[in-house]
C-alpha positions in Angstrom: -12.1 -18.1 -34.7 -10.1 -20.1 -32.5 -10.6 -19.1 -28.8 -8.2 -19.2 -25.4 -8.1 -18.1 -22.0 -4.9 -16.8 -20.3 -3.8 -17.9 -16.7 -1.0 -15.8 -16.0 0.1 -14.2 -12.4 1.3 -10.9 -14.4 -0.8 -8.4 -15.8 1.6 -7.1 -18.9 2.1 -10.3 -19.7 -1.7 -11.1 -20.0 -2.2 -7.7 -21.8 0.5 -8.2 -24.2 -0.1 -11.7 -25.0 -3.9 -10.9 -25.8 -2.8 -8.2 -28.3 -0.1 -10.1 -29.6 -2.2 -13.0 -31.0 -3.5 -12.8 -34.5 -5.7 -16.0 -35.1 -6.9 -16.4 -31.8 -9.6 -14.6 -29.8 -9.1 -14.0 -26.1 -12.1 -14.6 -23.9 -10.8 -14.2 -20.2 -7.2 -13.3 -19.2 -7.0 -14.2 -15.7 -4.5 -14.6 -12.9 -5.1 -18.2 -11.7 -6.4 -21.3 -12.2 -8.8 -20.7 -9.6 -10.4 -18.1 -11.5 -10.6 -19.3 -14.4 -12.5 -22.2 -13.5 -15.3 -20.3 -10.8 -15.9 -18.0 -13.8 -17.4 -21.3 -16.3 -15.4 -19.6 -19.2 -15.1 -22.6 -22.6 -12.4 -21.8 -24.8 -10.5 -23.9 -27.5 -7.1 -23.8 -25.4 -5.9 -22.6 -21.9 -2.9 -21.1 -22.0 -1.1 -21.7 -18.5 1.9 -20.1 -16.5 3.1 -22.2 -14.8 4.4 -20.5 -11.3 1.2 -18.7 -10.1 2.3 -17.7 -6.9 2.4 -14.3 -5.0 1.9 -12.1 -2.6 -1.4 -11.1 -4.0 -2.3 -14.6 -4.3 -0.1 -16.8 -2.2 -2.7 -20.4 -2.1 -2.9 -19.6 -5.7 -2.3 -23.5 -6.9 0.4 -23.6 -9.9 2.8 -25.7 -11.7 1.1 -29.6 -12.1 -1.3 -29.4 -9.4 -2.6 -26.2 -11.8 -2.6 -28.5 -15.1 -4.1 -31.4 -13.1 -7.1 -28.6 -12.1 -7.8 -27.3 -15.9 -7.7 -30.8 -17.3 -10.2 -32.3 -14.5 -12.3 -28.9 -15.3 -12.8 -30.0 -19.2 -9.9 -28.0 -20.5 -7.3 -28.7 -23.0 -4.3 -27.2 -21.6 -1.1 -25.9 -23.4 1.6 -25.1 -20.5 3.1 -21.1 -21.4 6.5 -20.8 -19.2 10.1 -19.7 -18.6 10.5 -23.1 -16.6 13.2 -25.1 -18.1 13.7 -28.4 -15.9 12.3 -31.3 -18.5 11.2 -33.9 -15.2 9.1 -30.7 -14.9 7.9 -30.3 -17.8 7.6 -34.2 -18.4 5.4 -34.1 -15.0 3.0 -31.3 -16.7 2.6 -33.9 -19.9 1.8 -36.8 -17.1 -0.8 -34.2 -15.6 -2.8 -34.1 -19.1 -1.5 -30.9 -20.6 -1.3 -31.5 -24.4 1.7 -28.8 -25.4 4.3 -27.1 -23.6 5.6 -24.0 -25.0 8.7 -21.9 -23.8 8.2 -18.2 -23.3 11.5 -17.6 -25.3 9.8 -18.7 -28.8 9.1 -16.1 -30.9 5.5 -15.4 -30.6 4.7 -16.4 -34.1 6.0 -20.4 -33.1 4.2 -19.7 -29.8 0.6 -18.7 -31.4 0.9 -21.7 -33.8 1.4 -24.4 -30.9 -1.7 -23.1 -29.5 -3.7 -23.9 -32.5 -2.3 -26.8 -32.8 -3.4 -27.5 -29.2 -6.6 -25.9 -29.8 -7.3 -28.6 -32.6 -5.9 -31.8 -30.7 -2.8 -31.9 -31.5 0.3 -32.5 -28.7 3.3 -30.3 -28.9 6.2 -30.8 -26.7 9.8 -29.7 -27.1 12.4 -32.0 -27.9 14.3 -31.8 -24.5 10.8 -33.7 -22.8 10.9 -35.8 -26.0 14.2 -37.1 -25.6 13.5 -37.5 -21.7 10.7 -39.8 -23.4 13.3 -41.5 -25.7 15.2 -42.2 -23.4 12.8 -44.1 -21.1 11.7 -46.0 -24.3 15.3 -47.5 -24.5 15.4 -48.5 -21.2 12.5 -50.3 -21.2 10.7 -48.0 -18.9 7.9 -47.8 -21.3 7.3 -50.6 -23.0 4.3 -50.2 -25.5 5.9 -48.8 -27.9 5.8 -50.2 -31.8 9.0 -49.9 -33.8 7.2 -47.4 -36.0 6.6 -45.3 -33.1 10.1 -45.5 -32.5 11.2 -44.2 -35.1 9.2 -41.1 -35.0 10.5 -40.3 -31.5 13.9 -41.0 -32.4 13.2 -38.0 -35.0 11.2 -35.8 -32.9 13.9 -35.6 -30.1 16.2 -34.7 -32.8 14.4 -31.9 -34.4 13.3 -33.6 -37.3 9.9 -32.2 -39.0 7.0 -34.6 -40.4 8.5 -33.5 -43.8 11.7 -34.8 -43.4 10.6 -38.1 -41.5 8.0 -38.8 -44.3 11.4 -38.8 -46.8 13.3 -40.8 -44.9 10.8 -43.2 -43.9 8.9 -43.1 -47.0 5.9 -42.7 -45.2 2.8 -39.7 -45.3 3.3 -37.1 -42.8 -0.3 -37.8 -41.8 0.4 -41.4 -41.3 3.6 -39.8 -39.1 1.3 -37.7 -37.2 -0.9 -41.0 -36.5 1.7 -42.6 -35.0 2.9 -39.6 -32.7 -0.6 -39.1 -31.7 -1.3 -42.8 -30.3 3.0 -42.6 -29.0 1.6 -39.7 -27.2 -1.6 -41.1 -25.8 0.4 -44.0 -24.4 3.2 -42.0 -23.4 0.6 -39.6 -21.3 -1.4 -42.6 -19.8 1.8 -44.6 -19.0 3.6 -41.8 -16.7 -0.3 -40.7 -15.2 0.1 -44.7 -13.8 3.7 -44.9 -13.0 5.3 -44.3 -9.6 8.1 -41.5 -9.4 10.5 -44.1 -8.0 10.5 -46.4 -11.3 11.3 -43.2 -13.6 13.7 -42.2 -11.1 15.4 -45.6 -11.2 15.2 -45.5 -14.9 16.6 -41.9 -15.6 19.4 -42.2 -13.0 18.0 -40.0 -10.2 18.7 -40.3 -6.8 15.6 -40.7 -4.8 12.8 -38.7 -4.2 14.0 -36.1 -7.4 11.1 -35.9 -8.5 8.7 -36.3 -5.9 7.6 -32.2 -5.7 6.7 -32.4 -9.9 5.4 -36.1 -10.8 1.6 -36.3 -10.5 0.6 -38.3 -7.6 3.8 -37.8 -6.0 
């Protein structure tokens, strides 16, 4: 069975995630990074809360510099929040998680982007993958192929592999291919770029994102 460890500041919310899940095991439910990490636990997937902080534990590290931690520990990392802001959620993507999952889904979406994360694959919501899209037009990232583009341009508007594979007349595995490497140099590209060329390139005023991006 597929196995995950639980970094979350709240204890119901640990508890009732662990019971909740019906194709994964649970093997540590913990309250930070921190934790997780001095106790040498493996699992298939780390599912992380983002804000981590409080009075119980107020050093407690949390949002990217917390994805950063897990990913240098060995860990594939699939970010579990309420957080909303998509530079933020970008940043988490730049850090090395490989899915980001909003604590709104119903938990039957939720449990399935874990597996997928658990077997390698990258989920992220279409509000970071238009973000992406949209630094793709402007030339922000560059190393794109046209193929690539094209399954962006569907991702960011909802479109499954199924319905790309029709219109495309391609095999949703060779889709998946081509979202996996867009991915990859997506994730690499924003771990090397400087805050202050996304910034320019998204229309922010300086120093927006200097408290998410990776590095900053």
């Amino acid at each position: 069975m597929i196995t995950a460890a639980l970094v979350d500041d709240a204890t119901v919310i640990r508890s009732a995630l662990a019971g909740m899940l019906q194709q994964i095991e649970v093997v540590a439910a913990v309250s930070s990074v921190e934790e997780l990490i001095a106790s040498g636990v493996s699992a298939d997937v780390v599912v992380l809360d983002l804000h981590l902080v409080n009075g119980r534990q107020p050093e407690a590290r949390q949002g990217v510099a917390a994805v950063q931690a897990l990913v240098e520990a060995g860990h594939q990392v699939c970010v579990y929040s309420q957080e909303e802001r998509r530079w933020v959620l970008a940043a988490c993507i730049a850090a090395g998680a490989r899915g980001v999952v909003s604590k709104a889904e119903p938990m039957a979406a939720a449990e399935a982007a874990f597996l997928e994360v658990a077997g390698g694959e990258s989920v992220i919501p279409p509000p970071v993958v238009g973000l992406i899209e949209v630094l793709v037009r402007r030339r922000s990232l560059t190393l794109v192929g046209e193929r690539q583009r094209q399954v962006l341009s569907g991702r960011a508007r909802g479109l499954t592999y199924a319905e790309m594979a029709q219109q495309m007349h391609l095999s949703e595995s060779t889709l998946r291919g081509y979202w996996h490497e867009l991915i990859a140099s997506v994730s690499e590209h924003l771990k090397q770029t400087a805050p202050a060329d996304i910034e320019r390139a998204l229309g922010l005023a300086p120093g927006d994102l200097l408290d998410a991006w990776p590095g900053g």
